[in-house]
C-alpha positions as CSV (number, residue, x, y, z in Angstrom):
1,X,10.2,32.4,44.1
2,X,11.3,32.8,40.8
3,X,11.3,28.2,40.4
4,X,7.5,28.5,40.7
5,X,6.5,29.0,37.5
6,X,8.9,26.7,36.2
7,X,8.1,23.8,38.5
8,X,4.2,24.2,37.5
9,X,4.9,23.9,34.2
10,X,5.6,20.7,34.8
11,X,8.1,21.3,32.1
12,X,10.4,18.2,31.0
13,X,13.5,19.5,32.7
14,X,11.4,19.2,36.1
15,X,13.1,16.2,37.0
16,X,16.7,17.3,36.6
17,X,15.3,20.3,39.0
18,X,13.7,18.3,41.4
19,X,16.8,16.5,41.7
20,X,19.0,19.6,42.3
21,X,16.7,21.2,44.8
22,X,16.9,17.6,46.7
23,X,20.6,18.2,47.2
24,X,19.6,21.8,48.3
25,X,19.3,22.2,52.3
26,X,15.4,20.9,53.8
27,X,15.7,23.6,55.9
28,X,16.3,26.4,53.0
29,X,13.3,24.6,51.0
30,X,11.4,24.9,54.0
31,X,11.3,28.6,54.4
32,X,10.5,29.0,51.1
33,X,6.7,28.1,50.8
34,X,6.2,29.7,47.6
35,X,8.2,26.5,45.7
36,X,5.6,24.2,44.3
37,X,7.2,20.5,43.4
38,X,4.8,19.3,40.7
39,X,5.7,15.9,38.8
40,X,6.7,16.0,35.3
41,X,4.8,15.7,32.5
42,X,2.6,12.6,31.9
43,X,4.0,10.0,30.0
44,X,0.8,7.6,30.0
45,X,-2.8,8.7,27.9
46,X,-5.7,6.7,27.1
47,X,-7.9,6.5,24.3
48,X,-11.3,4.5,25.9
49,X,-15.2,5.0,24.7
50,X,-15.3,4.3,28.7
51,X,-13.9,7.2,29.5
52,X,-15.3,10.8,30.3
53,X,-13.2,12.5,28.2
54,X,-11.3,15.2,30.0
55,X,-8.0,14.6,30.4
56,X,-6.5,11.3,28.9
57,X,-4.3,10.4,32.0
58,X,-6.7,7.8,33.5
59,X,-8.7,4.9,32.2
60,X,-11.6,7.6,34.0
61,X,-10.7,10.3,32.0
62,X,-9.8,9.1,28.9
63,X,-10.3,10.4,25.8
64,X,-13.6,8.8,24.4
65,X,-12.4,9.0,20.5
66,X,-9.2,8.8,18.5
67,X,-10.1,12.5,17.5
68,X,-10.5,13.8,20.9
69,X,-7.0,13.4,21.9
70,X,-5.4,17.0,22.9
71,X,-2.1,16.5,21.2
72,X,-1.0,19.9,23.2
73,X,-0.8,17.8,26.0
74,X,1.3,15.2,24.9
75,X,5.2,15.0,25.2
76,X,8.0,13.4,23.8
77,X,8.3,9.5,24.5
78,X,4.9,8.8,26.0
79,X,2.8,6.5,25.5
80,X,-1.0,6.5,24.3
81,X,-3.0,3.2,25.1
82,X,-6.1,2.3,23.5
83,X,-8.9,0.2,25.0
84,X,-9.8,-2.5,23.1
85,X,-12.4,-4.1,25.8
86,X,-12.4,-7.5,26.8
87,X,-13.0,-9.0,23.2
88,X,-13.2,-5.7,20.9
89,X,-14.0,-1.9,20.8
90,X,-15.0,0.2,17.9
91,X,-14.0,4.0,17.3
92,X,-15.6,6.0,14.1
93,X,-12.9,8.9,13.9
94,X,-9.5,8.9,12.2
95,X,-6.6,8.7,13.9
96,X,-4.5,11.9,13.3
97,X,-0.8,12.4,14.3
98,X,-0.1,16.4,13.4
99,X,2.7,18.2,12.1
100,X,3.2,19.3,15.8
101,X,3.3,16.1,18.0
102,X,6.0,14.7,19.4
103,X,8.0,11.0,19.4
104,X,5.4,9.1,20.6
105,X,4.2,5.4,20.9
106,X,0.4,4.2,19.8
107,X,-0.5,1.0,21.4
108,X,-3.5,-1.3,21.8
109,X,-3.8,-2.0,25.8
110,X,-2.4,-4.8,27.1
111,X,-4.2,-4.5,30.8
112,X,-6.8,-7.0,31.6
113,X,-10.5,-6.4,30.6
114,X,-9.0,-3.4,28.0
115,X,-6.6,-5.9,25.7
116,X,-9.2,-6.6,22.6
117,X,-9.0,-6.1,19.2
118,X,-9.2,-1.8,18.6
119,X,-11.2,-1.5,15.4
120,X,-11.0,2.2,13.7
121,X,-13.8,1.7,11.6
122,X,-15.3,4.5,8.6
123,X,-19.0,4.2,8.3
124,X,-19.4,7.5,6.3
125,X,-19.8,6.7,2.5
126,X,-16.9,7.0,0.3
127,X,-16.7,9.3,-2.3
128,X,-14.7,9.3,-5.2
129,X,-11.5,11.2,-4.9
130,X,-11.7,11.1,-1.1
131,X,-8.4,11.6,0.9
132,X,-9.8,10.6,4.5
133,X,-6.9,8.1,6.2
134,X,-8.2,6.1,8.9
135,X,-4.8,6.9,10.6
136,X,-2.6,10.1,9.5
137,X,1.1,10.6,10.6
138,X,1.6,14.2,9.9
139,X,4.8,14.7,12.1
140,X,8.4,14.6,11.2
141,X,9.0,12.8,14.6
142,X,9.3,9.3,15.5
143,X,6.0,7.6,15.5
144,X,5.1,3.7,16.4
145,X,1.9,2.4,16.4
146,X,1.8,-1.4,17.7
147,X,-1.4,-3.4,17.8
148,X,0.9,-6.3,19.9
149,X,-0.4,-9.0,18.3
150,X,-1.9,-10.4,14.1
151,X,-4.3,-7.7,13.8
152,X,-4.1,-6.1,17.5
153,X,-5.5,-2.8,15.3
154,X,-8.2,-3.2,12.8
155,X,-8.4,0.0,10.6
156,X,-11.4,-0.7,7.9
157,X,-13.3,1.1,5.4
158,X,-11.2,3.9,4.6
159,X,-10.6,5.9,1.0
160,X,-6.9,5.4,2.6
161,X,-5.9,2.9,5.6
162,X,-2.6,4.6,6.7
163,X,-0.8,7.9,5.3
164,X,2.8,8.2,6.7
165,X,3.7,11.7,5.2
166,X,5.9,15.1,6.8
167,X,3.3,17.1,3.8
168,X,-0.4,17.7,3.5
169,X,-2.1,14.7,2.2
170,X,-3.8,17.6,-0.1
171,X,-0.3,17.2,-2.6
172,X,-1.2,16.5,-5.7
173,X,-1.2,12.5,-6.4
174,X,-1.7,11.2,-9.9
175,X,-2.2,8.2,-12.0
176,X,-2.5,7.2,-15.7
177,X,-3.1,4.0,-17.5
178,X,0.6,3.1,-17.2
179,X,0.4,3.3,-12.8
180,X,2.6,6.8,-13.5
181,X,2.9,8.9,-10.2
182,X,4.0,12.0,-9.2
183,X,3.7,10.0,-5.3
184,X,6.4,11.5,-3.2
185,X,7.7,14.9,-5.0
186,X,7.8,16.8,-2.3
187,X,11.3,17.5,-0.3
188,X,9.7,17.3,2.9
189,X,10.6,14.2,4.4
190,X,10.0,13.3,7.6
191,X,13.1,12.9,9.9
192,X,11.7,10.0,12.1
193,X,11.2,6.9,11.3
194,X,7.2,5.1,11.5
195,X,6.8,2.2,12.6
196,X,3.6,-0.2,12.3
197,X,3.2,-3.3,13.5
198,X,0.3,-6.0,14.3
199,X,-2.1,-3.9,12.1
200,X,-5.4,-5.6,9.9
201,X,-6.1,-2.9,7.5
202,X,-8.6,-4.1,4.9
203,X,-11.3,-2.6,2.5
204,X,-9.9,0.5,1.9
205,X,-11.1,2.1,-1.2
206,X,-13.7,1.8,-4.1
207,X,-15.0,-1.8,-5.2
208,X,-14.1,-0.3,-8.5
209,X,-11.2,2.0,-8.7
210,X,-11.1,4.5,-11.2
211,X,-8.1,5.8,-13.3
212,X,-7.5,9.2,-12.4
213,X,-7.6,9.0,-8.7
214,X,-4.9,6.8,-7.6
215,X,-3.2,6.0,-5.1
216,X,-6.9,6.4,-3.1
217,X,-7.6,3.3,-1.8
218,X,-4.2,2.0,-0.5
219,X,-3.7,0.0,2.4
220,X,-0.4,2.0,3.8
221,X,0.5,5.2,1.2
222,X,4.0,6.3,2.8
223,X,5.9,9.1,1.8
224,X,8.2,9.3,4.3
225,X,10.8,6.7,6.4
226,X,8.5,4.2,7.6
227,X,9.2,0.1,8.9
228,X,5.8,-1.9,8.5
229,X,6.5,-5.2,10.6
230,X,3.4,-7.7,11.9
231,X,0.9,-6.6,9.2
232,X,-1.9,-7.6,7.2
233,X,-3.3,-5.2,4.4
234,X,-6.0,-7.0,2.4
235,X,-8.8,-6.4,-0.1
236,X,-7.6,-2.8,-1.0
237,X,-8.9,-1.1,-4.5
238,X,-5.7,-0.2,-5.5
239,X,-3.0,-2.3,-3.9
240,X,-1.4,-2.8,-0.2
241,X,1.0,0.0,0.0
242,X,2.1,2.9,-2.1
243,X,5.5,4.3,-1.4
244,X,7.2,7.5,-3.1
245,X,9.1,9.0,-0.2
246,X,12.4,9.2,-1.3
247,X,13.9,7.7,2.1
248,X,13.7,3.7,3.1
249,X,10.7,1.8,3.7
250,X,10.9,-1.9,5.9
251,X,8.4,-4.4,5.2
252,X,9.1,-7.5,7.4
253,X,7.2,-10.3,8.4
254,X,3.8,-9.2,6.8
255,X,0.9,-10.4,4.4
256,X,-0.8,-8.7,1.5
257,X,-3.7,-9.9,-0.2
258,X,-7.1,-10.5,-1.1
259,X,-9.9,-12.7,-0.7
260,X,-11.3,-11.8,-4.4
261,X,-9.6,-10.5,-7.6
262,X,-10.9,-6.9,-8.3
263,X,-10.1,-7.3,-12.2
264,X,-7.8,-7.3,-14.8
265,X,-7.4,-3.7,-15.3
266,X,-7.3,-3.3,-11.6
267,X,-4.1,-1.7,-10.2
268,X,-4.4,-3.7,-6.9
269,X,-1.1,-5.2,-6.0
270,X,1.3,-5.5,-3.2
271,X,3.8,-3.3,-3.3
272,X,4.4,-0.2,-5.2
273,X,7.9,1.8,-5.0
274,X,7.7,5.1,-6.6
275,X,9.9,7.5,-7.1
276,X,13.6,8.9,-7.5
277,X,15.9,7.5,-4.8
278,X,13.5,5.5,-2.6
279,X,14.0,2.3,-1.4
280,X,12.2,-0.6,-0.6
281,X,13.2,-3.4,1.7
282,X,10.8,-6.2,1.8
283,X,11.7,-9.7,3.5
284,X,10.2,-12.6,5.5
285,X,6.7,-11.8,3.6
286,X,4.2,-13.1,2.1
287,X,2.4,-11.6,-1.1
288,X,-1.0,-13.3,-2.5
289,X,-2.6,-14.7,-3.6
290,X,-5.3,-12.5,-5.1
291,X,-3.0,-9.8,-6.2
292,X,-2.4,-8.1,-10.0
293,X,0.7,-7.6,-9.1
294,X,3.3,-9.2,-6.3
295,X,5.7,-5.9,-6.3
296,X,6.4,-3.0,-9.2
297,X,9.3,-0.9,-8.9
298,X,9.2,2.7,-10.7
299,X,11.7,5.4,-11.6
300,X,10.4,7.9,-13.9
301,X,11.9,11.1,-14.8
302,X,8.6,12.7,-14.7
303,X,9.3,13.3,-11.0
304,X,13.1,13.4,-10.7
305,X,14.1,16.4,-8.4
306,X,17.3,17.1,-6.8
307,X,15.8,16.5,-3.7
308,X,15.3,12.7,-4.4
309,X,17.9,12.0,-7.1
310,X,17.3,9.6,-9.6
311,X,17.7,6.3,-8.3
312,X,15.0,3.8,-7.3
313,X,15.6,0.3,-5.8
314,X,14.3,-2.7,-4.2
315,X,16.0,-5.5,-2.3
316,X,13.5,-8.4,-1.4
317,X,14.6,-11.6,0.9
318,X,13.1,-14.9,1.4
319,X,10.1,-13.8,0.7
320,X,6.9,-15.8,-1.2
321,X,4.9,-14.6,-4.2
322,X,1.6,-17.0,-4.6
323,X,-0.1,-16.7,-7.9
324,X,0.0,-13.1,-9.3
325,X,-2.8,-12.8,-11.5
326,X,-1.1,-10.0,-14.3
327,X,2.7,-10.2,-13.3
328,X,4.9,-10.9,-10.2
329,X,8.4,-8.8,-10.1
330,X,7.9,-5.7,-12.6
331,X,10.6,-3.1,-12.8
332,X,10.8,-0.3,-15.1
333,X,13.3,2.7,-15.4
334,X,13.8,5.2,-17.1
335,X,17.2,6.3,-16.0
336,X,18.7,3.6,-13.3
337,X,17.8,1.6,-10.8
338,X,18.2,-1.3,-9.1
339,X,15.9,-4.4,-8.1
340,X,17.7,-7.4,-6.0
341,X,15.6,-10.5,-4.9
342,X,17.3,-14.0,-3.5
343,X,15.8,-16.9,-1.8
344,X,12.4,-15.8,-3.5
345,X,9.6,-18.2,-4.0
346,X,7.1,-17.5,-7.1
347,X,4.6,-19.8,-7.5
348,X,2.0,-19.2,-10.7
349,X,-0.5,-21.2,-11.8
350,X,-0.5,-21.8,-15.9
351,X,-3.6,-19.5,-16.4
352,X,-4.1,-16.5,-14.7
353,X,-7.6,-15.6,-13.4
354,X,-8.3,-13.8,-16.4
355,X,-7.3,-17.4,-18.7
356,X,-4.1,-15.6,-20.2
357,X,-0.3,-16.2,-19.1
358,X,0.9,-13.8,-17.0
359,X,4.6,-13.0,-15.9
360,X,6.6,-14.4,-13.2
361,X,9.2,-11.2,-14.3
362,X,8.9,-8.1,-16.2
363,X,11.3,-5.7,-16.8
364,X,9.9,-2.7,-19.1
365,X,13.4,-0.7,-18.5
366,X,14.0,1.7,-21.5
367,X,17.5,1.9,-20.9
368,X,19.9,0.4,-17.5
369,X,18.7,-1.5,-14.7
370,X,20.2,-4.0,-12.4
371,X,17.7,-6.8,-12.1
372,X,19.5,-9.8,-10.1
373,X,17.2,-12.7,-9.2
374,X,19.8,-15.2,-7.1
375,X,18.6,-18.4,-4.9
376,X,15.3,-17.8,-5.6
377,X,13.0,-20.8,-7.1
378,X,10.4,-19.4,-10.0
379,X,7.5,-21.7,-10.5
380,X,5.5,-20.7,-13.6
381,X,4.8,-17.6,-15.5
382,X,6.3,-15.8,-18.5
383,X,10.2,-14.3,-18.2
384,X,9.2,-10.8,-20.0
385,X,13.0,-9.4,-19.6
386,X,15.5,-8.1,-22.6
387,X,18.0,-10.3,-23.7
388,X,20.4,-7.1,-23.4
389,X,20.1,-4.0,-21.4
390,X,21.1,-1.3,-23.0
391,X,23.0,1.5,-21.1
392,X,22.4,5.3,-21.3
393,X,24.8,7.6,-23.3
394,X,27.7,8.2,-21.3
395,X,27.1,5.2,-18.9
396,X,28.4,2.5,-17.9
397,X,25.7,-1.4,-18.7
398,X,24.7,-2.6,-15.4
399,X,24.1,-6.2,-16.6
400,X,21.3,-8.3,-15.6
401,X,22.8,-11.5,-13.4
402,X,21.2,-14.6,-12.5
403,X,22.5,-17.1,-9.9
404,X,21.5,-20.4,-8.5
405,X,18.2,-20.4,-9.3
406,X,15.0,-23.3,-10.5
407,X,12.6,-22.7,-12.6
408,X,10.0,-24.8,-13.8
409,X,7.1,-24.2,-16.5
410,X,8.5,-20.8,-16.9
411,X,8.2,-18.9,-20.7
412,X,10.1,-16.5,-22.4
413,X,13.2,-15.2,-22.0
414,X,13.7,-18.0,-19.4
415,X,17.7,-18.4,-19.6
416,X,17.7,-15.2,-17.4
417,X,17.0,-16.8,-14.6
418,X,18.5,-20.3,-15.2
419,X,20.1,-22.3,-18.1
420,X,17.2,-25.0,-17.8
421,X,14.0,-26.4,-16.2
422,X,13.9,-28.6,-13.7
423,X,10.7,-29.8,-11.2
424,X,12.0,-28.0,-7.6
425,X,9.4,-31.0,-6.2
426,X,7.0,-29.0,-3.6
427,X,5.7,-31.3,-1.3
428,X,2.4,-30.5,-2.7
429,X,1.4,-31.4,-6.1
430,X,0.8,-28.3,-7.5
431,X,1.1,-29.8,-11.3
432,X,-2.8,-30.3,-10.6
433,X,-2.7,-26.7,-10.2
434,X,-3.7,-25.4,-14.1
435,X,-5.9,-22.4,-13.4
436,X,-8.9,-20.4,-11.9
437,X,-7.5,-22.4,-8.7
438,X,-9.5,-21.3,-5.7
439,X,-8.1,-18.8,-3.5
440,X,-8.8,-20.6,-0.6
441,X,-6.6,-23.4,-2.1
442,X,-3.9,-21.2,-2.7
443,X,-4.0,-19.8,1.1
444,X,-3.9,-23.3,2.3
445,X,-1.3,-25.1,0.1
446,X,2.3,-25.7,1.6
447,X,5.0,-24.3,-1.1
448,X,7.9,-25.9,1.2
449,X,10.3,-28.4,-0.9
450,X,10.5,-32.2,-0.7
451,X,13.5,-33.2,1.0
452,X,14.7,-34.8,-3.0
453,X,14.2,-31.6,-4.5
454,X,17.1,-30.3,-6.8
455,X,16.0,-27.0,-5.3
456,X,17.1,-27.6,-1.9
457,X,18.9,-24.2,-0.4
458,X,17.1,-22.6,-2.8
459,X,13.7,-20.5,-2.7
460,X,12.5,-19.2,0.5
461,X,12.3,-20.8,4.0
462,X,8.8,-18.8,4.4
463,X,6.5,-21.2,2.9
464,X,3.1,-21.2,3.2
465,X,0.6,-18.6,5.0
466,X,-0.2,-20.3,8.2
467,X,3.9,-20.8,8.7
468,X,4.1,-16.7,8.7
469,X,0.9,-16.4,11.3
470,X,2.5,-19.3,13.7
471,X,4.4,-16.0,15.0
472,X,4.7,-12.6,15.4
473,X,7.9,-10.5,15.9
474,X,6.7,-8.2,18.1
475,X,5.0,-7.7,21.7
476,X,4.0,-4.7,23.5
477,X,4.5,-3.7,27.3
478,X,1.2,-4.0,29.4
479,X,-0.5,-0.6,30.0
C-alpha cells in the first residue's frame, strides 16, 4: 500500500492520518496488512550521563553528553530534558543548537531523583582569542532553554557562556580602547525568538582580558531576538551580555555581577547594546555591584547598514544600579538614538574602587540623543551630560528631559536630572558608605526608602539583592 512508507516515517502529519484512516471502514483496514500504524515522532529526549547513549527517548537511552544529541532526530516543539541527578550532574561538552534544528524547548528535569542542578562545565584551558560557547543557538527557530529554578543550569568556564546568533560565531568581532564593535553586522537575524531563563553563567573568559579580542569572555553575546528572564551572569572578563543584533533583546528579573573588580581598564560591565537599530529592554533587574559599568548604549556609524538602520535604544524600568565602579548609564551616538530609564535606583559610593569619582550618567553623544531619566532616584556619582544637545544638519534637537527625580551627592551637570539635592532617606545609612565599601556589604544592604523619604514613588520598588532571589518568574513542567 502506497500509506506504508508514509506511516513509517513517522512523519508529523501521521496524526492527521491516523485520524482519517480511523474513520476509514475496520474491515477495509483489515484486508489491508501491508498498512503499518507507527506513532508520530517523539516529542520527549534526554540528555543523562546515566544513559547508554543510543537513542535519547528514554532515561535508558539517553544521550550521555550535550554533544551527543542527534539533532536529525529531533522535531519541532519537543522537548529535551536534562538530568541533573538527585543534587547535581556535570557534562564537559558544549551545548550546540545548529542552523538546522527545529523550535525546541531545553530543560533541566523536573522528575524525582533527575531534578539537580545541570552544570555544563569547560575544563579545557582557555586560550586567548577562543570562540568556544558553553551553549551555541545557531538556528533561526524558536529556542528556550529553562533551568526552572535560580541557577537550575550552571554553564562555567567558558571563552563565551551563551552565543544566541542565526551566523557563524567565526564573524569577525572587534574591539578598541573606546569598546567600538562591529558586534551584530550581519543581516542574518534569526526569526525566533531565545529565551533563557533560571541560568548561573559565571567565569567566562580571561582573568585578564585583553584589548583586541572582545566581546570573548561574555556572559550572554546575542545577536539575534533573544528574552533573558531568571538569570545570573557573574564574574565575566568582559561584561554580562553583549548585544548587537539589530532585533529586541528582554532582560527581566535577572542579576549581573561580580564578586571582585577585574580593574579599571576592564571592560566588564552589565549590559552592552551595540549596534544600528537594536534594542534593549531591561526591567525588574538588578546590576552590581562589582561592575565597571551598570549599562552602555552604542550607535556608531562604523557599522550602520541598511539592514539595521541607524537607530539604537534602550528603555530600562525599575530597575537597581549598586555602585558602578567607572560609570553607571553611558550612552553615546553618533547619529540618533534613544535611552529611556524611570523608576531607576543608582546608588554610588563617593569613591570608586579605583579612589576617583565616577559617573552616575554619561552621555558622550557627538550630535542628538534622547536621554530621559524620569522617577528614578540617583544617589551619588558625577552627571557627565551636555548642557545642550546639539542636533545633526537637517534634523530636528531631540532634547534631553528630566522628570520627578532625587538626587543626592551627585556632581556635575546635576540640574539634568533635578533642580536640587535632597537626602531620598534609605532605610539604611549609607552616608557611612565613603568608599572601597566591601562587596559583600553592598550585596547585603537594603536600598528600599524610609517611609519619610521625599523620594517616596520614586526610584525602584526592586531594592536590594535578596528581594529579587525571594522569587522566580518562571517554572518548568515535570519531565
Amino acid at each position: 500500500m502506497k500509506f506504508t512508507k508514509m506511516l513509517r516515517r513517522g512523519a508529523q502529519a501521521s496524526m492527521a492520518t491516523l485520524t482519517t484512516l480511523a474513520w476509514l471502514s475496520p474491515v477495509w483496514a483489515a484486508s489491508s496488512p501491508d498498512i503499518v500504524i507507527t506513532d508520530p515522532l517523539p516529542r520527549s529526549f534526554y540528555v543523562s550521563k546515566c544513559g547508554n547513549n543510543t537513542d535519547g527517548t528514554t532515561w535508558a537511552t539517553a544521550w550521555n553528553e550535550l554533544n551527543q544529541i542527534n539533532w536529525s532526530k529531533i522535531s519541532s516543539g519537543a522537548t529535551i530534558s536534562i538530568d541533573g541527578g538527585a543534587q547535581s550532574m556535570t557534562y564537559h561538552s558544549s551545548l550546540t543548537v545548529p542552523a538546522q534544528a527545529p523550535a525546541v524547548q531545553i530543560v533541566r528535569a523536573q522528575a524525582a531523583g533527575k531534578s539537580g542542578q545541570v552544570i555544563v562545565e569547560n575544563l579545557a584551558p582557555m586560550a586567548v582569542g577562543s570562540r568556544t560557547a558553553g551553549i551555541s543557538i545557531m538556528t533561526p527557530n524558536a529556542v528556550s532553554i529553562n533551568g526552572g529554578n535560580w541557577r537550575g543550569i550552571v554553564v562555567k568556564n567558558f571563552p563565551i557562556g551563551v552565543n544566541v546568533a542565526a551566523q557563524p560565531v567565526a564573524t569577525p568581532l572587534t574591539s578598541t580602547a573606546s569598546g567600538t564593535s562591529n558586534n551584530g553586522s550581519s543581516p542574518n537575524i534569526p526569526s525566533g525568538n531565545t529565551t533563557l531563563s533560571g541560568l548561573l553563567i559565571e567565569n567566562c573568559g580571561y582573568p585578564t582580558q585583553p584589548l583586541g579580542v572582545a566581546p570573548f569572555g561574555t556572559g550572554i553575546l546575542d545577536g539575534g531576538r533573544c528574552t533573558v528572564l531568571g538569570t545570573i551572569v557573574k564574574d565575566c572578563a568582559y561584561g554580562a551580555i553583549c548585544y548587537g543584533g539589530g532585533a529586541t533583546l528582554n532582560i527581566s528579573n535577572s542579576w549581573f555581577h561580580n564578586n571582585f573588580y577585574f580593574g579599571k581598564t576592564s571592560d566588564t560591565g552589565g549590559i552592552d547594546n551595540h549596534g544600528g537599530n537594536s534594542t534593549v529592554n531591561v526591567s525588574n533587574s538588578v546590576l552590581g555591584p562589582g561592575l565597571n559599568y551598570s549599562i552602555a548604549d552604542y550607535k556608531f556609524q562604523g557599522i550602520t547598514s541598511t539592514s539595521f538602520g541607524t537607530k539604537s535604544g534602550t528603555n530600562m524600568q525599575n530597575c537597581l544600579l549598586i555602585d558602578p565602579a567607572r560609570q553607571g548609564i553611558s550612552v553615546f551616538y553618533d547619529n540618533s538614538g534613544t535611552f529611556k530609564g524611570s523608576h531607576i535606583t543608582s546608588f554610588m559610593t563617593d569613591l570608586s574602587p579605583y579612589s576617583d569619582a565616577a559617573r552616575c550618567m554619561k552621555d558622550q553623544a557627538n550630535s542628538v540623543a534622547e536621554l530621559q531619566i524620569t522617577n528614578s532616584v540617583i544617589y551619588g556619582g558625577t552627571v557627565e551630560v551636555p548642557l545642550t544637545a546639539q542636533p545633526l544638519a537637517g534634523q530636528p534637537n531631540i532634547p534631553v528631559g528630566y522628570k520627578h527625580n532625587t538626587q543626592f551627592k551627585t556632581h556635575g551637570n546635576t540640574t539634568f536630572l533635578a533642580p536640587r539635592e535632597v537626602d531620598p532617606q534609605f532605610k539604611t545609612n549609607v552616608g557611612l558608605y565613603k568608599s572601597n565599601v566591601p562587596i559583600t556589604t553592598l550585596l547585603s544592604t537594603d536600598y528600599s526608602l524610609s517611609s519619610s523619604s521625599p523620594a517616596i514613588g520614586a526610584g525602584s520598588s526592586l531594592t536590594s539583592v535578596a528581594q529579587l532571589l525571594s522569587r522566580f518568574p518562571l517554572t518548568a513542567q515535570p519531565q
